[in-house]
N, C-alpha and C positions, 0 to 999 in steps of 0.2 A: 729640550735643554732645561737643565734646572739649576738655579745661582743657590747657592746656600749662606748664611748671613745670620749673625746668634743664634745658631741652633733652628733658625726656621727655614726651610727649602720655598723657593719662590719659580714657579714656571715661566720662558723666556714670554714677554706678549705676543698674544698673535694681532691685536688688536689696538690701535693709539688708547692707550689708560691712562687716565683720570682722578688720583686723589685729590678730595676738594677738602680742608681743615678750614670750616666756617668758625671762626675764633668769637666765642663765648652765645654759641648756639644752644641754650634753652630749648628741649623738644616741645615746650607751647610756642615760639616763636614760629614755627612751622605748620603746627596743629591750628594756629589763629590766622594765618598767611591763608594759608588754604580752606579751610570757613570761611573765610571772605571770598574768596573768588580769587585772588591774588596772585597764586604758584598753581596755574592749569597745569604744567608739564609734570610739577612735582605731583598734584595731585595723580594726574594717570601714572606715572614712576610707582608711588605708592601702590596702588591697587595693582598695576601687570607687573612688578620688578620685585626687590626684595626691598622687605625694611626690620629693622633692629634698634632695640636699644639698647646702648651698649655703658657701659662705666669707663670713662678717663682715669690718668692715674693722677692720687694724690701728695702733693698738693692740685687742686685744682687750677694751675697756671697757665699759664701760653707756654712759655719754656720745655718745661717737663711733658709736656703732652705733645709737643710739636715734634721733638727728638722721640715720644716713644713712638709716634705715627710710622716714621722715616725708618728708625731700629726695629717695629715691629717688638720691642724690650721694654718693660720698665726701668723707672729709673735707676734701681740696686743694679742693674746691666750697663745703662749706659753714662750714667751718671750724673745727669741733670737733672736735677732734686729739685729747681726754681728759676725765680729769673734771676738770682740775687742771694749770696752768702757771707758767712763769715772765715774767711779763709785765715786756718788756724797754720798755718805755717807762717804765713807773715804778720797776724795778727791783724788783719785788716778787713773790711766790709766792702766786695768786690760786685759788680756786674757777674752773672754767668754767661755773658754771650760770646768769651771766648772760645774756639774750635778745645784748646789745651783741655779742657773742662772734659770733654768727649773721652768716654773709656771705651766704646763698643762704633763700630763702621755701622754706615748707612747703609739701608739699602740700594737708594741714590746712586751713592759711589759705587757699588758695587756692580748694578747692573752697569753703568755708564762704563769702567774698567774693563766689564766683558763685550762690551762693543756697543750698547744701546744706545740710542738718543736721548738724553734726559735733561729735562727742564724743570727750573724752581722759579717760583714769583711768590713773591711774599708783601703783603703790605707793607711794614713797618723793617729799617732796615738792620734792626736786632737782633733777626733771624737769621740773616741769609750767611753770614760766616759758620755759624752752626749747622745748618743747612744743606750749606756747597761742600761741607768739608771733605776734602782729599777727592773733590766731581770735577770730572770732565764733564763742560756741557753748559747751558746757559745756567744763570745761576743770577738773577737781580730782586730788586725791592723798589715797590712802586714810588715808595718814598724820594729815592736817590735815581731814579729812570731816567734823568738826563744828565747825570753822571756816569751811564753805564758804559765799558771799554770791552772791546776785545778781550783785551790781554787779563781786565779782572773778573769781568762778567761773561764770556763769548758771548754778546753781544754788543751791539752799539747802533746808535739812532730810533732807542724804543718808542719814544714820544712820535717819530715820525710815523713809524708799523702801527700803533695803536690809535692814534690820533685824538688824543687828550694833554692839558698840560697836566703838569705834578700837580698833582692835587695836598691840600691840605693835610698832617698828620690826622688832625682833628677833623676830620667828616667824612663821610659814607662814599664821597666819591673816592678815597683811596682804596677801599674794598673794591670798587666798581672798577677800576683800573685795574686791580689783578683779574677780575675775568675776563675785561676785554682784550689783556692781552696775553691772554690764554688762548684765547679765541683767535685771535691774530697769528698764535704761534703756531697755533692745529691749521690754519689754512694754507701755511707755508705749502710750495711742493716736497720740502726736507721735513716733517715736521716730526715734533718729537715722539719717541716711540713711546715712553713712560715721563709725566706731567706733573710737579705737585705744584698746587696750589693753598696758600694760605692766608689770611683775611683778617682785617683788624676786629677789636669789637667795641669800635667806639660807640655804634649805633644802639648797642645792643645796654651798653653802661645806663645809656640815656632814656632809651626807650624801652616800654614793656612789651609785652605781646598781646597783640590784636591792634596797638595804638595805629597813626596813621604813620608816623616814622618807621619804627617797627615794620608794618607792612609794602609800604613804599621800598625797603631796601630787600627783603624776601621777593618781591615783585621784580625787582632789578635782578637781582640773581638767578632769578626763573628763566629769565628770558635770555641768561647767559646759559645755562644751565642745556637750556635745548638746544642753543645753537651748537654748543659741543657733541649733545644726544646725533644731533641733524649729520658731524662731518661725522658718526662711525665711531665715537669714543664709549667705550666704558667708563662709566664715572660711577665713584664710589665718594660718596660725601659724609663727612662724620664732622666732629669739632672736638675743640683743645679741653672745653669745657663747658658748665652749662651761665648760667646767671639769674640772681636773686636782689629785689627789693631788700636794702639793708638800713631801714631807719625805724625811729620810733611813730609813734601814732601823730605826732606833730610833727613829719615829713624828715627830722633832721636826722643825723647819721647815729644810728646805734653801735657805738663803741665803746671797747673793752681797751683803755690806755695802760697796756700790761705795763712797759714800761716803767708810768709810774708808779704802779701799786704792787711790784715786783720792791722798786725804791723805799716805796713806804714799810711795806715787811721788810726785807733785807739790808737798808743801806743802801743811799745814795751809788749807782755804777758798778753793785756788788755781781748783780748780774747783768747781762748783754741779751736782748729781745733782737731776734732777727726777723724782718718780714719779706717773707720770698716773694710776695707780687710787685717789691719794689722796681721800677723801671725807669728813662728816662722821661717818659710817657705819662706823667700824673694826673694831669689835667681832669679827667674824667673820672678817675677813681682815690684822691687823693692818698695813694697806696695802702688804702686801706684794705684788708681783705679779711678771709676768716681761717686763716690758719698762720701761726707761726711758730718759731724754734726758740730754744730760750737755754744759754749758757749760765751754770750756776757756777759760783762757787764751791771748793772742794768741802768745807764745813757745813752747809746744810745739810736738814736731813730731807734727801731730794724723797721720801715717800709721805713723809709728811707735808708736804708742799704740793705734791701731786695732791692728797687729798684736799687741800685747803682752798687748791685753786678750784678743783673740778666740782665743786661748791659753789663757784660765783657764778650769779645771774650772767646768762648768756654763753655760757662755757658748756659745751656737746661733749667735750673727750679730752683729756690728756693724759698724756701717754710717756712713759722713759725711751729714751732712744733707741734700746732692744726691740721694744713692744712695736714703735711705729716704722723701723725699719721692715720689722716683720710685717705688722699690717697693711701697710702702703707699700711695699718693695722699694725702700728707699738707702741710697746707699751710707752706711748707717757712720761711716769715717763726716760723711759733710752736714749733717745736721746737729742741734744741738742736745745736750741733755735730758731736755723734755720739749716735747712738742704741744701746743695747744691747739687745739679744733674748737670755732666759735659757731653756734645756733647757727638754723638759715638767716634768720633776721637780723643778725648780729655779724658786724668788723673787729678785728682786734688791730692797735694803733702801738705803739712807742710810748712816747709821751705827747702832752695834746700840745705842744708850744712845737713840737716837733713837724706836726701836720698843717699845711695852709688849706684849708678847705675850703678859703674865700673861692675859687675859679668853679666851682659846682656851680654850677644853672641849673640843677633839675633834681630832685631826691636822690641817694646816694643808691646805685646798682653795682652792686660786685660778686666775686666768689673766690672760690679757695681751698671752700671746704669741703663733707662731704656731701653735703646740701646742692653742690654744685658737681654730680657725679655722674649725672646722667647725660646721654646726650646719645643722637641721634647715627645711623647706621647703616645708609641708605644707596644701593647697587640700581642701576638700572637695566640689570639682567636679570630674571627669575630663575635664583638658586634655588634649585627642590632637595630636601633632605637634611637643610639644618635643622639642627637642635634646638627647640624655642626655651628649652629650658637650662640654657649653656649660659655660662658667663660670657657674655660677649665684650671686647675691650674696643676702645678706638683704634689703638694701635694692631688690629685684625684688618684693617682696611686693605692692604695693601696684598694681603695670605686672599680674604674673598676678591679680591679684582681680579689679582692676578691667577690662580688658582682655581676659583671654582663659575668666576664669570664668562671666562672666555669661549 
C-alpha cells in the first residue's frame, strides 16, 4: 500500500517508524558526542546503518524546517517560510504558528486519515497545531503535557506515562521529556505505527560541541535513541537546522542592526525589516539570527540597494524576492522585497533599542543562514545503493524510513 502526499509516494510501515527533528543539530555536535565516548549506540548506528548529510531549507528556522520534515515539500509547497511574518493583507507582523498558514497536507495526516497510528511530541508548544493539523492521533508538546486532553491531544495523563514534571521551557530537560515519552508511547501494547518527534535547541544556543553541556545532552539522547532501536523502531534522525558561534572576538554578539541603517539611508520606518526567527522563545537567542526579509518602499532603487547592502561587513548574499524564492523554494507571495543572508559569525537585528540581550548567559549561538544548512541524516537500517553524490534534504527522512529502511 502506498499513501501519496505533494507529489511524493510513501510505503504503508511495516515496522514502528521513528522521525527524530533534533532542533538546531550542528553535525560537530555529534562528531564531538561520539569522540568522546558519549553516543555508543550512535556510534555503532553510524558505522552498520546509514548516515548522510543532508541540507535544510532556508531560512534556516524551526518552523520552516519542521513543516518540510512532515510535507516532505519546501517551503514554496507548503508555505512556511518562518516562524514569524509580515502579513501584508492586514498589515500586520504575525506568529506563523497558525495551521491557516499551511498550503500543502502532512504527511502525519495523511497516513493517520488512511488508518495508521500516528504520534507527534514536540518540545515547545508552537509546533504542535502546525503539526497535528487536520491528525487523527496523539498530538502534544512537552511544554503543556499536563494540560494534555482527549478531546485536543488524544491523549491525557502524560506526566503520569512518562514520569517526569513539565520541565522548564528553558533547559534540556524539555528535550529529554520528548524522548521519554516517545519511549513510553512505543511500549504501549497500541503503540504508534508512524512517531515524530521534535526537540528544542536550547542546549545547543548555549552550548558548543565537544563542551560538557553539549555532550551530556547527546549522551541523553543516545540512550533514548537505543531504547527505541531495543523495541524494533526504525528511526531516522535528521534536524531543523544546524548552529553557529555568532559574536565578535570579545564574546559579544556580531550584529548587523538593518533596521536602523536601512533608517539611516532611507528615512526613518521607510522600510519594514522582518526577522523570521522571531518567536515567543527569546531568551537564548535574543531573536537574533542571520537571515531576514526587508520591505521597501516603491521609490527606491531596490538594485541599487542590493548592491550597497551586499557591501557591508558581515552580509553573505542578498537577494530580490524573485531570486530567493528561487533559490531557497520559498513562497515568493510571503516574504519581502529583498532578503538578507548574514556571514556564519554574524546576526542581523532590527534596531538595537529593539533587542534586550541582557538575559544571554553565555556568547550568542544562533542560525538562519546558509552557514546553518547542513545537518545530519542518519537511519538505523543499512540502505545500500544511495547516491553519495545526491542532494540530500532533511525533509527525505521520512521517503528513507519509510521507503527504503523497511
Amino acid at each position: 500500500m502506498m499513501i501519496d502526499v505533494n507529489h511524493r509516494s510513501y510505503a504503508w510501515p511495516k515496522q514502528p517508524t521513528v522521525v527524530v527533528c533534533v532542533d538546531g543539530c550542528e553535525p560537530d555536535y555529534i562528531a564531538q558526542a561520539v569522540a568522546h565516548g558519549r553516543m555508543p549506540w550512535l556510534k555503532r548506528v553510524l558505522a552498520e546503518g546509514t548516515a548522510l548529510v543532508a541540507d535544510c531549507v532556508i531560512p534556516s528556522f524551526t518552523n520552516p524546517n519542521n513543516l518540510s520534515i512532515v510535507t516532505g515539500a519546501p517551503p514554496s509547497v507548503h508555505g512556511i517560510c518562518g516562524n514569524y511574518l509580515f502579513d501584508v493583507a492586514t498589515g500586520t507582523e504575525v506568529m506563523m504558528n497558525d495551521p491557516k498558514w499551511l498550503r500543502a497536507p502532512t504527511l502525519l495526516a495523511t497516513l493517520a486519515e488512511a488508518g495508521a497510528s500516528v504520534a507527534v511530541v514536540t518540545a515547545k508548544d508552537k509546533l504542535r497545531k502546525l503539526l497535528g493539523h487536520q491528525m487523527r492521533g496523539i498530538c502534544f508538546s512537552a511544554e503543556k503535557a499536563d494540560k494534555a486532553t482527549m478531546a485536543e491531544n488524544g491523549i491525557e495523563s502524560v506526566l503520569a506515562l512518562v514520569g517526569m514534571p513539565v520541565p522548564s521551557v528553558y533547559s534540556a530537560e524539555l528535550s529529554e521529556f520528548v524522548f521519554a515519552a516517545g519511549v513510553e508511547l512505543m511500549r504501549q501494547p497500541k503503540h504508534p505505527d508512524v512517531m515524530y518527534l521534535s526537540t528544542t535547541d536550547y542546549v545547543q544556543h548555549k552550548h558548543a560541541p565537544g563542551t560538557e553541556g553539549a555532550d551530556a545532552f547527546y549522551s541523553m539522547m543516545d540512550d533514548y535513541l537505543g531504547q527505541l532501536d531495543a523495541l524494533g523502531c526504525v528511526i531516522a534522525l535528521t534536524a531543523d537546522h544546524g548552529m553557529n558561534a555568532k559574536t565578535r572576538m570579545d564574546a559579544q554578539p556580531d550584529v548587523i542592526y538593518l533596521q536602523d541603517l536601512l533608517d539611516g539611508w532611507l528615512g526613518a520606518a521607510n522600510a519594514r525589516v522582518i526577522l523570521p526567527i522571531t518567536d515567543p522563545y527569546v531568551v537564548h537567542h535574543g531573536a537574533l539570527g542571520s537571515f531576514a526579509t526587508v520591505y521597501l518602499p516603491g521609490e527606491v532603487d531596490q538594485a541599487a540597494l542590493v548592491d550597497r547592502l551586499a557591501a557591508h561587513r558581515g552580509v553573505e548574499s542578498v537577494l530580490t524576492r524573485a531570486e530567493a524564492a528561487r533559490r531557497f523554494e520559498l513562497p515568493a507571495d510571503r516574504i519581502g522585497d529583498i532578503v538578507v543572508v548574514s556571514e556564519r559569525f554574524t546576526v542581523i537585528g532590527t534596531s538595537a533599542a529593539r533587542h534586550d540581550l541582557s538575559a544571554l548567559d553565555a556568547p550568542l549561538r544562533s542560525h538562519g543562514g546558509v552557514s546553518e544548512q547542513r545537518v545530519p541524516l542518519i537511519l538505523n537500517r543499512k540502505i545500500d545503493g544511495l547516491d553519495a553524490n545526491r542532494r540530500w534534504r532533511n525533509f527525505d527522512a521520512f521517503d528513507l524510513a519509510l521507503n527504503h529502511a523497511q
